[in-house]
PDB file with SEQRES, HELIX, SHEET and CRYST1 records, atoms N, CA, C and O in Angstrom:
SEQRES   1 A   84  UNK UNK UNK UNK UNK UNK UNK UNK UNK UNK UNK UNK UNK          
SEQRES   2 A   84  UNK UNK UNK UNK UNK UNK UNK UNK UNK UNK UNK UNK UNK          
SEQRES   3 A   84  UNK UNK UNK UNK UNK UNK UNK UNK UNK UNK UNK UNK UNK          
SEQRES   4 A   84  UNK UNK UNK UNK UNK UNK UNK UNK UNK UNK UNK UNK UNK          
SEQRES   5 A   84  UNK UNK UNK UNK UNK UNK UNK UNK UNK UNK UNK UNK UNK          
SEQRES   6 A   84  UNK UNK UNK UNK UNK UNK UNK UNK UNK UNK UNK UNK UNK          
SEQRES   7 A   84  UNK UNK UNK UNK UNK UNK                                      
HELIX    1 AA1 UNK A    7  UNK A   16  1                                  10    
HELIX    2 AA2 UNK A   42  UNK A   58  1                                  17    
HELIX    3 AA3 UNK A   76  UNK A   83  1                                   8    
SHEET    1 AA1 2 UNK A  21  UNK A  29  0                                        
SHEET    2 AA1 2 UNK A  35  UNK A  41 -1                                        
CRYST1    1.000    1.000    1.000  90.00  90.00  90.00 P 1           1          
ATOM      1  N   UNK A   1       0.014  19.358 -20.225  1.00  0.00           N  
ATOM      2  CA  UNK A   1       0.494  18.182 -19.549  1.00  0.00           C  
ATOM      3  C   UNK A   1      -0.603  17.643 -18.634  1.00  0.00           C  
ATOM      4  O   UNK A   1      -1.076  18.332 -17.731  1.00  0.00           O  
ATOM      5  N   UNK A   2      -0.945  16.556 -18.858  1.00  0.00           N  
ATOM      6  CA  UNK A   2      -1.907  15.608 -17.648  1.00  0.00           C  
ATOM      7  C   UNK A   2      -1.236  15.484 -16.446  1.00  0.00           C  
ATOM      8  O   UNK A   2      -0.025  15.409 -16.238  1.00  0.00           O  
ATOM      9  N   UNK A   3      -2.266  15.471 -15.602  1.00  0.00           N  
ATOM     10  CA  UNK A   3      -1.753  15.205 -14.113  1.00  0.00           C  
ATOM     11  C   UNK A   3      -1.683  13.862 -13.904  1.00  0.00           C  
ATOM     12  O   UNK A   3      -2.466  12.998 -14.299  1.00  0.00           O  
ATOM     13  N   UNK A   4      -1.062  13.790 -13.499  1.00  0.00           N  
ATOM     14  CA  UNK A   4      -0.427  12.105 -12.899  1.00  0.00           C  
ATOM     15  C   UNK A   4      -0.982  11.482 -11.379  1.00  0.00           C  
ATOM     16  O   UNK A   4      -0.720  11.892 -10.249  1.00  0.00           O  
ATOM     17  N   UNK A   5      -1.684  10.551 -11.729  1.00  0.00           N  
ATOM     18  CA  UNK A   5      -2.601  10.273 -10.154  1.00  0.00           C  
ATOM     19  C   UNK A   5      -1.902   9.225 -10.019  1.00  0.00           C  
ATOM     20  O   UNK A   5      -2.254   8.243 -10.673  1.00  0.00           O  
ATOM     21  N   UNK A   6      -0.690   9.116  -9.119  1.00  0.00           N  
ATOM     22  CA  UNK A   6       0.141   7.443  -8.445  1.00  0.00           C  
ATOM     23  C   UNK A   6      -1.182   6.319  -8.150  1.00  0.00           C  
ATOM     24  O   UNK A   6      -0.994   5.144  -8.463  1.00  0.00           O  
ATOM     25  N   UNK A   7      -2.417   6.701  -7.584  1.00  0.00           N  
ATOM     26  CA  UNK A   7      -2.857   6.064  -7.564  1.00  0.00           C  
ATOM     27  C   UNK A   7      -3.696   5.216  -8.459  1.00  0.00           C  
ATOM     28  O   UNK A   7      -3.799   3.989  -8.461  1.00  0.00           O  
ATOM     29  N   UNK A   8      -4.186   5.966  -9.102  1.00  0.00           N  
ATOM     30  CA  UNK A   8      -4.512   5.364 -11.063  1.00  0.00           C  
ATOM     31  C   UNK A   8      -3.714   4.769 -11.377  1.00  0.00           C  
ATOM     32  O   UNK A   8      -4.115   3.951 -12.205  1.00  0.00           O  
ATOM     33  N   UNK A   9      -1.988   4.627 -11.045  1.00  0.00           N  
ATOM     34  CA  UNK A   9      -1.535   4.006 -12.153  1.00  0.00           C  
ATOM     35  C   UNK A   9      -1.414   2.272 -10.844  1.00  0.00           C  
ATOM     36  O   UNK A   9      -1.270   1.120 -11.253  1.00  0.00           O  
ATOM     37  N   UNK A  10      -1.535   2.694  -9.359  1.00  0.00           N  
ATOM     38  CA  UNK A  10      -2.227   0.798  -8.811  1.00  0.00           C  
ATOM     39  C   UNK A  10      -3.092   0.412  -9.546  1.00  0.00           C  
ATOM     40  O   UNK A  10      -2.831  -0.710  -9.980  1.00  0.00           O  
ATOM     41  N   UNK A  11      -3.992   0.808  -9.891  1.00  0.00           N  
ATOM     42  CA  UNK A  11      -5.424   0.491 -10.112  1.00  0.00           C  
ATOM     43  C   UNK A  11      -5.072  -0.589 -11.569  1.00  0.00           C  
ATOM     44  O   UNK A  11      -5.345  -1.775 -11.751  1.00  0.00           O  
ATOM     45  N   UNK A  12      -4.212   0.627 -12.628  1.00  0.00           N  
ATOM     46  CA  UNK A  12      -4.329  -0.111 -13.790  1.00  0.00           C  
ATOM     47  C   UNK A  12      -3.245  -1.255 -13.768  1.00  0.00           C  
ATOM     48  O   UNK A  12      -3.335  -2.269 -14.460  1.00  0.00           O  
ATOM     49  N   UNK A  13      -2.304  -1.010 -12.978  1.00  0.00           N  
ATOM     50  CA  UNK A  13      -1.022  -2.279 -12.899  1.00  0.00           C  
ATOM     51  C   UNK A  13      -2.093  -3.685 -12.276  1.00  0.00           C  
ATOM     52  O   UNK A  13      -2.031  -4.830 -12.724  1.00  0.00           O  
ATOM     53  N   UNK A  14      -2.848  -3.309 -11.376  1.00  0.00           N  
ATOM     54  CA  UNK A  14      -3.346  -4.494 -10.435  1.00  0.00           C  
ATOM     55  C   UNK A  14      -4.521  -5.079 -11.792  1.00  0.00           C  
ATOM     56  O   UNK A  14      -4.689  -6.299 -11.772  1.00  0.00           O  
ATOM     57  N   UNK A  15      -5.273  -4.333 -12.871  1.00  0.00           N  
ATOM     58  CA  UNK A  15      -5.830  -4.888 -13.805  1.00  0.00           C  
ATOM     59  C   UNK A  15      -4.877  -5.903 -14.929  1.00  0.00           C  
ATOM     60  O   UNK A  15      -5.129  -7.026 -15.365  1.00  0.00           O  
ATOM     61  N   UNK A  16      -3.849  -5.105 -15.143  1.00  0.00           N  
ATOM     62  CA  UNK A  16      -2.619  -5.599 -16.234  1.00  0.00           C  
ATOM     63  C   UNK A  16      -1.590  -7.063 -15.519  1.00  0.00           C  
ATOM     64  O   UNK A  16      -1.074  -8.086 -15.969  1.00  0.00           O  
ATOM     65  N   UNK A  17      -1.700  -6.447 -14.316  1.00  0.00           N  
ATOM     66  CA  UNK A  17      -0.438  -7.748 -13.930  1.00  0.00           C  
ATOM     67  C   UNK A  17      -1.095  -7.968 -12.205  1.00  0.00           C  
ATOM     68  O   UNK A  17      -0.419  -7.734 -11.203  1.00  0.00           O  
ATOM     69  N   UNK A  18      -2.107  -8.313 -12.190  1.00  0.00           N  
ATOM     70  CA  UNK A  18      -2.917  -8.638 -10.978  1.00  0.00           C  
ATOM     71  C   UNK A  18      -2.115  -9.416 -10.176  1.00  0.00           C  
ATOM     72  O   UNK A  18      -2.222  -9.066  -9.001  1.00  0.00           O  
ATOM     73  N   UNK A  19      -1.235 -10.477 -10.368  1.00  0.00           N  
ATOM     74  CA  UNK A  19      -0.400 -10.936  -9.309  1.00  0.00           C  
ATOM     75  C   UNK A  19       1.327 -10.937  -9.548  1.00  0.00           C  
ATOM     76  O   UNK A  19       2.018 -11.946  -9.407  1.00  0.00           O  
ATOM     77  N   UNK A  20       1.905  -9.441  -9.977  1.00  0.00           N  
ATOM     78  CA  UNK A  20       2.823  -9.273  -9.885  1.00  0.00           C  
ATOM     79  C   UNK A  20       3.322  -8.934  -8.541  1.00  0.00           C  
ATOM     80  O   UNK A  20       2.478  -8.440  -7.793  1.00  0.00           O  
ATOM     81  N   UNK A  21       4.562  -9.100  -8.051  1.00  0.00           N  
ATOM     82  CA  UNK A  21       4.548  -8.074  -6.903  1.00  0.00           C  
ATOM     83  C   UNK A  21       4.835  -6.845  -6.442  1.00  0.00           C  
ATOM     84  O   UNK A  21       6.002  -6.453  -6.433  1.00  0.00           O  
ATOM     85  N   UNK A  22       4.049  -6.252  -6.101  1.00  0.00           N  
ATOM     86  CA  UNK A  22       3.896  -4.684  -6.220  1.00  0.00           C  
ATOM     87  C   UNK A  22       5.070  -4.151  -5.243  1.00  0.00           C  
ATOM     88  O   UNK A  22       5.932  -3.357  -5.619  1.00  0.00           O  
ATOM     89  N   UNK A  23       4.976  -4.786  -3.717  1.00  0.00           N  
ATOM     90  CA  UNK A  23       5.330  -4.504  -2.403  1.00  0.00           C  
ATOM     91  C   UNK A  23       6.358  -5.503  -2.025  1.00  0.00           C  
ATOM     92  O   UNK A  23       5.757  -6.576  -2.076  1.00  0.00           O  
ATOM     93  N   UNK A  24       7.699  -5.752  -1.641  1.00  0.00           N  
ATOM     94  CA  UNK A  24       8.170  -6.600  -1.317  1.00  0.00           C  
ATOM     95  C   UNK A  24       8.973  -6.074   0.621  1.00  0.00           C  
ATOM     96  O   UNK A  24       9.721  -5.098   0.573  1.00  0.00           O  
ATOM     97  N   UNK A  25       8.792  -6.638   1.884  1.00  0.00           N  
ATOM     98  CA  UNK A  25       9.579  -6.185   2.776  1.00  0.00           C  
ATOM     99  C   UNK A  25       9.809  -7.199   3.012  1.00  0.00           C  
ATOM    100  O   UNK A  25       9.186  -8.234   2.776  1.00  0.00           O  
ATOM    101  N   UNK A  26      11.237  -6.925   3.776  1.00  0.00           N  
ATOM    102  CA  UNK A  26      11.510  -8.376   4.681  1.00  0.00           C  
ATOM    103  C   UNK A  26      10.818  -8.299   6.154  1.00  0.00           C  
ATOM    104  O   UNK A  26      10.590  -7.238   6.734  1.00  0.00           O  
ATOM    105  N   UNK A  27      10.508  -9.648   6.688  1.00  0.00           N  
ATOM    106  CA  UNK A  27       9.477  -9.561   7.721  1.00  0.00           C  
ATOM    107  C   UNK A  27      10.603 -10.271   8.595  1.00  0.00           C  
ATOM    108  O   UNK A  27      11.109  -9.707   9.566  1.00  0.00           O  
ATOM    109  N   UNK A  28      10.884 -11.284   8.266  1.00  0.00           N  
ATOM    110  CA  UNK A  28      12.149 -12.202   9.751  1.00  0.00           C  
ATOM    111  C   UNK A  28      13.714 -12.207   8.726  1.00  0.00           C  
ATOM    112  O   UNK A  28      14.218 -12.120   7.606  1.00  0.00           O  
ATOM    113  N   UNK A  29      13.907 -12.383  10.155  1.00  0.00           N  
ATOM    114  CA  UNK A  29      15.827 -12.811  10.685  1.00  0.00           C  
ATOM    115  C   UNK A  29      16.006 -13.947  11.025  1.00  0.00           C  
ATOM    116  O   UNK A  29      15.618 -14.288  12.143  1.00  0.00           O  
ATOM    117  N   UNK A  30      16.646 -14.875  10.167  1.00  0.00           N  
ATOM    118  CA  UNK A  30      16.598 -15.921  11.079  1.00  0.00           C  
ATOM    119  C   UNK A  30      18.443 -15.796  11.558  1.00  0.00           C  
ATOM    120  O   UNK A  30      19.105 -14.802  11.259  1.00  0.00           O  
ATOM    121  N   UNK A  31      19.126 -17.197  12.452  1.00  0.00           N  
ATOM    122  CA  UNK A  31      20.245 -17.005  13.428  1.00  0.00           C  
ATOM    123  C   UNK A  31      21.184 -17.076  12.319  1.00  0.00           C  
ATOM    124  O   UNK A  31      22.356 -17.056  12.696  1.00  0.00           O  
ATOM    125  N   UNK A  32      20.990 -17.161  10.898  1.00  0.00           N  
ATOM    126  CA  UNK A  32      21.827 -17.117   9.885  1.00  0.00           C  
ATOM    127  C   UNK A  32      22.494 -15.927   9.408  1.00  0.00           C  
ATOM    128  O   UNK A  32      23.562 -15.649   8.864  1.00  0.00           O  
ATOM    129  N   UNK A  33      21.101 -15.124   9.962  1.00  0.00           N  
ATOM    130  CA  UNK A  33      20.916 -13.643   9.026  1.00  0.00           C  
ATOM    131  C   UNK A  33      20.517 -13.536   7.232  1.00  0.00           C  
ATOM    132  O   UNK A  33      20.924 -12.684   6.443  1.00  0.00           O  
ATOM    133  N   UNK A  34      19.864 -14.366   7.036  1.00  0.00           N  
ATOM    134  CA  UNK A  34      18.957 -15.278   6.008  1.00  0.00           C  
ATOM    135  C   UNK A  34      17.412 -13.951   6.407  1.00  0.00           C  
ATOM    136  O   UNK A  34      17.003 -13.688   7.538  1.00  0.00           O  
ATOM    137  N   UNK A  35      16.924 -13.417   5.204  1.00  0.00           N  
ATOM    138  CA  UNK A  35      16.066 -13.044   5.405  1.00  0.00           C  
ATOM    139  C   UNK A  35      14.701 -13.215   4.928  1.00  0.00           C  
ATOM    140  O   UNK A  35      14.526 -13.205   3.709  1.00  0.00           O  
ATOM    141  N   UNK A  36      13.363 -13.425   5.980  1.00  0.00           N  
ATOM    142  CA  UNK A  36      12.299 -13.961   4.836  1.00  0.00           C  
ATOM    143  C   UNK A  36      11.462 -12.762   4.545  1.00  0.00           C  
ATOM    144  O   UNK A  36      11.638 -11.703   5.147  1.00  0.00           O  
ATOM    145  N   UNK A  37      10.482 -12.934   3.553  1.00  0.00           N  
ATOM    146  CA  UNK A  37      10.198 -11.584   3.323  1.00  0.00           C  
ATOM    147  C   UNK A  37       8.552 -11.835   2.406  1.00  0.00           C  
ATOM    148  O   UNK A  37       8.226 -12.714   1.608  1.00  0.00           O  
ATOM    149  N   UNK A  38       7.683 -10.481   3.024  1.00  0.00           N  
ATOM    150  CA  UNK A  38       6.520 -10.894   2.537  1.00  0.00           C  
ATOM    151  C   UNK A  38       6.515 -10.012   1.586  1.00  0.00           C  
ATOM    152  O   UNK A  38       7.539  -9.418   1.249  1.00  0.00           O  
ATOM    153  N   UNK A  39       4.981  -9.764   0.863  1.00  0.00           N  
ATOM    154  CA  UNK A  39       4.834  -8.711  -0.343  1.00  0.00           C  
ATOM    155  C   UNK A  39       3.214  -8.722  -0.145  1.00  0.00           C  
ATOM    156  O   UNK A  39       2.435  -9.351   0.571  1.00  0.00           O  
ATOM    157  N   UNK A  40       3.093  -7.650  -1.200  1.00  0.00           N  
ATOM    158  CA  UNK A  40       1.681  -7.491  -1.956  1.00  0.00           C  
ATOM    159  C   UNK A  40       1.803  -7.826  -3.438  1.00  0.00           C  
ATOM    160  O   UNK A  40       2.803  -7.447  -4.048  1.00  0.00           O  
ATOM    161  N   UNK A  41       1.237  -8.232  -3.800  1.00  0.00           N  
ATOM    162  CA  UNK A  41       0.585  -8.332  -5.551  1.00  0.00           C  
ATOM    163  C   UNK A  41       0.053  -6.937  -5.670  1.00  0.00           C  
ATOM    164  O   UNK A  41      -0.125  -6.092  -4.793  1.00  0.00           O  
ATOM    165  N   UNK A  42      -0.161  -6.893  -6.984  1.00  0.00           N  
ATOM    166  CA  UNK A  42      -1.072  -5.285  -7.568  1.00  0.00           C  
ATOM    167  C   UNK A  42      -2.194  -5.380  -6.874  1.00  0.00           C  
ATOM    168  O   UNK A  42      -2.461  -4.512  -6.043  1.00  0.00           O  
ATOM    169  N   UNK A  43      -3.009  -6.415  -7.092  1.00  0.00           N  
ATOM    170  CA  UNK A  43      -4.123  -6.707  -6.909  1.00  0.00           C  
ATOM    171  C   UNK A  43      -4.745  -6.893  -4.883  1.00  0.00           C  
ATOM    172  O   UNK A  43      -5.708  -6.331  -4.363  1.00  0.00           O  
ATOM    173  N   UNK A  44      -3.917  -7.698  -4.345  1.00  0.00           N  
ATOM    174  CA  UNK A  44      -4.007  -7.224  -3.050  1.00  0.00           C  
ATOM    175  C   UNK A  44      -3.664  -6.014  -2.726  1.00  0.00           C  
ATOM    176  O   UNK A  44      -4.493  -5.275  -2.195  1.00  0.00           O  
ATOM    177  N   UNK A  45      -2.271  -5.556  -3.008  1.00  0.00           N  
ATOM    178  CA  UNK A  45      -2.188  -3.925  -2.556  1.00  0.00           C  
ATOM    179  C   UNK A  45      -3.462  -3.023  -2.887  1.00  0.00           C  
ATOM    180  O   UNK A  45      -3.883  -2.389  -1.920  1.00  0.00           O  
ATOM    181  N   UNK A  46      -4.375  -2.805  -4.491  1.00  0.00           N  
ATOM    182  CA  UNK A  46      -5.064  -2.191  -4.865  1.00  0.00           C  
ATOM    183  C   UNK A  46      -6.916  -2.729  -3.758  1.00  0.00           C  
ATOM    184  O   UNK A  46      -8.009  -2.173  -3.649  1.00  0.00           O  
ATOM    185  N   UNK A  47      -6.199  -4.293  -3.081  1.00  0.00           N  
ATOM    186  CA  UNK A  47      -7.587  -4.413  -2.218  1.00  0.00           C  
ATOM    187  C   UNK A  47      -7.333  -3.731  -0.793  1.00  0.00           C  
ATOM    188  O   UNK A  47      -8.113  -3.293   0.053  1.00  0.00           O  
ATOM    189  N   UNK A  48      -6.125  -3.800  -0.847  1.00  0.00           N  
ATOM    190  CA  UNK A  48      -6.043  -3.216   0.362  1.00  0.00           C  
ATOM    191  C   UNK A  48      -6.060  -1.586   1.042  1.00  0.00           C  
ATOM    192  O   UNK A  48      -6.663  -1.262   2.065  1.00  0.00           O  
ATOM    193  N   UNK A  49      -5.418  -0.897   0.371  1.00  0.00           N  
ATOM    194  CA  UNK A  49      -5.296   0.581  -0.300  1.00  0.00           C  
ATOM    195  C   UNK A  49      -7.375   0.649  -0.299  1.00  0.00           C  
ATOM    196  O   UNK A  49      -7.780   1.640   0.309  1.00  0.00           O  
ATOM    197  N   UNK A  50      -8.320  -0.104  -0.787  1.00  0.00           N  
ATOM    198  CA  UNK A  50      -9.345   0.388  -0.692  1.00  0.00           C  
ATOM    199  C   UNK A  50     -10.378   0.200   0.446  1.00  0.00           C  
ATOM    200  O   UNK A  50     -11.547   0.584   0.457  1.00  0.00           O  
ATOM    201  N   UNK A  51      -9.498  -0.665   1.672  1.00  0.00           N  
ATOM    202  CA  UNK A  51      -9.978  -1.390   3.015  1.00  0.00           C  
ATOM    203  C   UNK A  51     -10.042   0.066   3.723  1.00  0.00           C  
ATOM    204  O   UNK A  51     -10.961   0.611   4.335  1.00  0.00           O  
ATOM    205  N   UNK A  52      -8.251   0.650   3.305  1.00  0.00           N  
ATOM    206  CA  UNK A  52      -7.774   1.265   4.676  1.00  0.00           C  
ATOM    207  C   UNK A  52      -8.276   2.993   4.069  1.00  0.00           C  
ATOM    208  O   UNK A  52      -8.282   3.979   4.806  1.00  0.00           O  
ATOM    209  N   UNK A  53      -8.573   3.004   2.934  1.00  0.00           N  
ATOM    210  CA  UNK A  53      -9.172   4.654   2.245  1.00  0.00           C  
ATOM    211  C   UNK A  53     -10.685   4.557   3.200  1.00  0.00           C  
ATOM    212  O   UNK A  53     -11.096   5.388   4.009  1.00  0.00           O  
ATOM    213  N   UNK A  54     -11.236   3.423   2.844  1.00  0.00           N  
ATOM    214  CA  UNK A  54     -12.920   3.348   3.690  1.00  0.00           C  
ATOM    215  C   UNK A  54     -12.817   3.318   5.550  1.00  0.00           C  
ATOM    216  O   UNK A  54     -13.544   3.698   6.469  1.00  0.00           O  
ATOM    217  N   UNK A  55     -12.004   2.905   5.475  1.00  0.00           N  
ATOM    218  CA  UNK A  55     -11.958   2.806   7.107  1.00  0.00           C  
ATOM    219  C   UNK A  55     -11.347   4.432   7.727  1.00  0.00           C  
ATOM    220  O   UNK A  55     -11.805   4.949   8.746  1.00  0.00           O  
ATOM    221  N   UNK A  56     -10.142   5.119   6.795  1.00  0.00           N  
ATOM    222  CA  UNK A  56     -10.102   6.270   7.022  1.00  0.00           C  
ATOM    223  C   UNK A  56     -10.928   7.181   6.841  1.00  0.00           C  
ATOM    224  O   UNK A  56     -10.928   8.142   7.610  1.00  0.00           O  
ATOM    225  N   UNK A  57     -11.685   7.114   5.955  1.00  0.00           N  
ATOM    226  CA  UNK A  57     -13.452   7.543   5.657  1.00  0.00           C  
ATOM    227  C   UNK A  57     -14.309   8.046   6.662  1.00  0.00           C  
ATOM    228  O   UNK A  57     -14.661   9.189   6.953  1.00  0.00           O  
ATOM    229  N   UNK A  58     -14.652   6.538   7.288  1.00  0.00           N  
ATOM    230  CA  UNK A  58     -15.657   6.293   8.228  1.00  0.00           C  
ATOM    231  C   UNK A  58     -15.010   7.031   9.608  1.00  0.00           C  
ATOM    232  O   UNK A  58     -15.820   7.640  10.307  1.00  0.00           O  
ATOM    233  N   UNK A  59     -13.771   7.012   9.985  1.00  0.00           N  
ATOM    234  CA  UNK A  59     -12.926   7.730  10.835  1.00  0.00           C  
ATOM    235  C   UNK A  59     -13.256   9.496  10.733  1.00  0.00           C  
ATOM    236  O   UNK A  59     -12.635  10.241  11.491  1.00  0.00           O  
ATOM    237  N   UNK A  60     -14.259  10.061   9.755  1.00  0.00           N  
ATOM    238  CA  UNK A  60     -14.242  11.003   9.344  1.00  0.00           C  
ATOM    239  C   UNK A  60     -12.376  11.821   8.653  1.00  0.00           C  
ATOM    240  O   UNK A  60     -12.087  12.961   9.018  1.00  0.00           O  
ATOM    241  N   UNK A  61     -11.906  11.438   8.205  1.00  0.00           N  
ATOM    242  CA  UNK A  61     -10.972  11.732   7.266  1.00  0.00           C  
ATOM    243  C   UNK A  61     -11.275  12.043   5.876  1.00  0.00           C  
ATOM    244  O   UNK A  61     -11.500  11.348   4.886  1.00  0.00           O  
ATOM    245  N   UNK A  62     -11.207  13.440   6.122  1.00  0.00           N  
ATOM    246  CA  UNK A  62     -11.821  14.035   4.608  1.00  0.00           C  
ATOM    247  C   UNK A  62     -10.377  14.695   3.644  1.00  0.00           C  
ATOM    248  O   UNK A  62      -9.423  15.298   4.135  1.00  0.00           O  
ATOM    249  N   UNK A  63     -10.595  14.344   2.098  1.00  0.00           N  
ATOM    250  CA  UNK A  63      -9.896  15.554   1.073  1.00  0.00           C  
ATOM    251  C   UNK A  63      -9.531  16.797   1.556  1.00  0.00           C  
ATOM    252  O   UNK A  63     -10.290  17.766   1.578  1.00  0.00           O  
ATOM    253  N   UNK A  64      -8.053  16.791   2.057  1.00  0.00           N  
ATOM    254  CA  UNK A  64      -7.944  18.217   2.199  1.00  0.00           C  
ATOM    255  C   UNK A  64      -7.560  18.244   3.952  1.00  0.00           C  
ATOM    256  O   UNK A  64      -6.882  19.083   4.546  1.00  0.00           O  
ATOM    257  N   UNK A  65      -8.003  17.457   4.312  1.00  0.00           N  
ATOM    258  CA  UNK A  65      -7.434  17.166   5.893  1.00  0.00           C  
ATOM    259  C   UNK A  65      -5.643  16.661   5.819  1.00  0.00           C  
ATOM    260  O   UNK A  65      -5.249  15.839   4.992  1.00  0.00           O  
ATOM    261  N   UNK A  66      -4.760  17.307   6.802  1.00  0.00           N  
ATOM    262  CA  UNK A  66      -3.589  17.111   7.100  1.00  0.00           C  
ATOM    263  C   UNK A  66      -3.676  16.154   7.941  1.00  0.00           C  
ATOM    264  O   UNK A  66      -4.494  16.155   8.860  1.00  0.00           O  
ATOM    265  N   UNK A  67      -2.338  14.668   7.589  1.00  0.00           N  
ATOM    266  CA  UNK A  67      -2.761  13.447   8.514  1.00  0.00           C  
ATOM    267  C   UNK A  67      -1.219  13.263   8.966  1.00  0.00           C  
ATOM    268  O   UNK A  67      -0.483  13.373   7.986  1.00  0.00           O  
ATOM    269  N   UNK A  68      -0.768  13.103   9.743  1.00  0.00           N  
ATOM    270  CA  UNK A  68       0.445  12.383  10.489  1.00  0.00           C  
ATOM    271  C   UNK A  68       0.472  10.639  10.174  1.00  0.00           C  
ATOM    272  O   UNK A  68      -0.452   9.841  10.327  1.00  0.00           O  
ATOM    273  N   UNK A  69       1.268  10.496   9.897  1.00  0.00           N  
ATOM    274  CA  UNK A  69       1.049   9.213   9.895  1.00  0.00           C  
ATOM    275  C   UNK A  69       2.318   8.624  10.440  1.00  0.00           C  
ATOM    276  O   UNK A  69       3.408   8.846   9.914  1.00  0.00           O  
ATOM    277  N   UNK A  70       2.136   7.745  11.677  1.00  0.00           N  
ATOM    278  CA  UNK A  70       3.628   7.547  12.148  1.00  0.00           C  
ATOM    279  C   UNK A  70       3.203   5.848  12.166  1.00  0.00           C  
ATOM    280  O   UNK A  70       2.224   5.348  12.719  1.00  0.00           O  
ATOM    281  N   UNK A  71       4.080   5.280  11.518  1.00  0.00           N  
ATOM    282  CA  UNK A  71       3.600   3.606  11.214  1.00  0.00           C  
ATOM    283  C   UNK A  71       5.420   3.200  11.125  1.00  0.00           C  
ATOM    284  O   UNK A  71       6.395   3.839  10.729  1.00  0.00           O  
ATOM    285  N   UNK A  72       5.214   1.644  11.786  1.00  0.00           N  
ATOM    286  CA  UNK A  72       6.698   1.262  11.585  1.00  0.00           C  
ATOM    287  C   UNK A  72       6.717   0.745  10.295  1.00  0.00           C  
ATOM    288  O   UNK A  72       5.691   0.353   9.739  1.00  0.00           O  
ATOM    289  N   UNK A  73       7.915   0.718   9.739  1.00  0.00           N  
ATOM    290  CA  UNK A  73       7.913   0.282   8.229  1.00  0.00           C  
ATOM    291  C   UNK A  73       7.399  -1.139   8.421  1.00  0.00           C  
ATOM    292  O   UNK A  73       7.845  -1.954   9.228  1.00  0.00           O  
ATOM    293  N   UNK A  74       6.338  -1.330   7.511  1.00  0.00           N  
ATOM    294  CA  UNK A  74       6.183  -2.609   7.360  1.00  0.00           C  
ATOM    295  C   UNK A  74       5.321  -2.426   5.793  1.00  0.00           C  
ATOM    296  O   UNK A  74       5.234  -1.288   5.333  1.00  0.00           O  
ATOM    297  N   UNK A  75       4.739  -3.542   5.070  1.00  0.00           N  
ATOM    298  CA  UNK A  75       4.312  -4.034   4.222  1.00  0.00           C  
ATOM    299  C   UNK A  75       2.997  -2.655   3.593  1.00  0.00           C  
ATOM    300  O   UNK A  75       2.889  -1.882   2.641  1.00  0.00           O  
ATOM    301  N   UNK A  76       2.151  -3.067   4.960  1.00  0.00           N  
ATOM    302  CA  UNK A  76       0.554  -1.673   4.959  1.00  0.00           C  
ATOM    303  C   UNK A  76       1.401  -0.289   5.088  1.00  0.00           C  
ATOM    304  O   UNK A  76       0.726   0.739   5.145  1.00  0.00           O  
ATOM    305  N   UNK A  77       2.662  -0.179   5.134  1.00  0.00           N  
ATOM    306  CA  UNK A  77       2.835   1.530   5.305  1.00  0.00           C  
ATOM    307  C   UNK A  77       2.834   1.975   3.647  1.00  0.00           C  
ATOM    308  O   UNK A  77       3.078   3.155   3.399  1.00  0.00           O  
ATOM    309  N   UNK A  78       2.607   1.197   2.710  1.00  0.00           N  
ATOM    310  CA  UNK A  78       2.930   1.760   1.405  1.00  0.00           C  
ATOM    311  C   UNK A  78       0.892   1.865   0.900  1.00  0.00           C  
ATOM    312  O   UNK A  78       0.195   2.803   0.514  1.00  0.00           O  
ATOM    313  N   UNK A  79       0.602   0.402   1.178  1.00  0.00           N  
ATOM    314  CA  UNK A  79      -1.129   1.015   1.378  1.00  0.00           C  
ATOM    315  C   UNK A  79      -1.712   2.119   2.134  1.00  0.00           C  
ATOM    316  O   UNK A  79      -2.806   2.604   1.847  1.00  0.00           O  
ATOM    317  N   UNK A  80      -1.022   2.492   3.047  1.00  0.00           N  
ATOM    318  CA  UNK A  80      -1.437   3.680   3.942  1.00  0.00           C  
ATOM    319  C   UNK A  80      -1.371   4.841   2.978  1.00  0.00           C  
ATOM    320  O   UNK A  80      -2.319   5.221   2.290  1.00  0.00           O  
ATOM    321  N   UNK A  81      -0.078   5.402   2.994  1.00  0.00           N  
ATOM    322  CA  UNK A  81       0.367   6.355   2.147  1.00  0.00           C  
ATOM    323  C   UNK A  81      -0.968   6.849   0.526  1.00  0.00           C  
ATOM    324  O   UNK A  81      -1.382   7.942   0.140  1.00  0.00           O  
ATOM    325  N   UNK A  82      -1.215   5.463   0.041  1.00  0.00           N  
ATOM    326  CA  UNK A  82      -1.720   5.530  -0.990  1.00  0.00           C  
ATOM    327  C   UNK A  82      -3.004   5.721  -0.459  1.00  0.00           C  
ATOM    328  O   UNK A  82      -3.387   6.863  -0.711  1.00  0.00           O  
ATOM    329  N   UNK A  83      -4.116   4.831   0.398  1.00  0.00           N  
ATOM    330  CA  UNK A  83      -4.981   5.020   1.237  1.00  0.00           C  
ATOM    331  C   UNK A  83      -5.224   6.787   1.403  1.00  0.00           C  
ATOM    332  O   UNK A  83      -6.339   7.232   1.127  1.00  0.00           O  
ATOM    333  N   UNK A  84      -4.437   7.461   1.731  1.00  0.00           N  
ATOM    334  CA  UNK A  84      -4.454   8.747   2.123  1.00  0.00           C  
ATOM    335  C   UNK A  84      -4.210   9.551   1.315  1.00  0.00           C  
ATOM    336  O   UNK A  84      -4.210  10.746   1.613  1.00  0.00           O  
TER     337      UNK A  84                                                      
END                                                                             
């Protein structure tokens, strides 16, 4: 059985369907209770996921290091995750 890398399979969705949407949260409330809501595409998530891997990098964050990650849910907590 092959190992399964979640992150290989951003990489190839963001090649195959580059502006599907990958990520969808809701961001506002309005006085209706109507909700608006942002996202990522494959293709931004897969740019972004490679912003926040280099910046955790340069942070010295190495393979094999245990990370906490306490983030409010928003949009980048699913790039984080993958990032790491």
């Amino acid at each position: 059985m092959e190992n399964l890398n979640v992150a290989n399979q951003i990489t190839d969705m963001a090649i195959k369907f580059p502006y599907r949407r990958a990520v969808v949260m809701p961001e506002n409330k309005d006085s209706q209770g109507n909700y608006t809501y942002t996202h990522f595409t494959f293709i931004q998530l897969e740019k972004r996921i490679n912003q926040l891997s280099n910046a955790l990098l340069k942070l010295g964050v190495k393979k094999g290091h245990r990370v906490l990650l306490f983030v409010k849910p928003c949009k980048d907590f699913s790039a984080l995750t993958f990032a790491l």
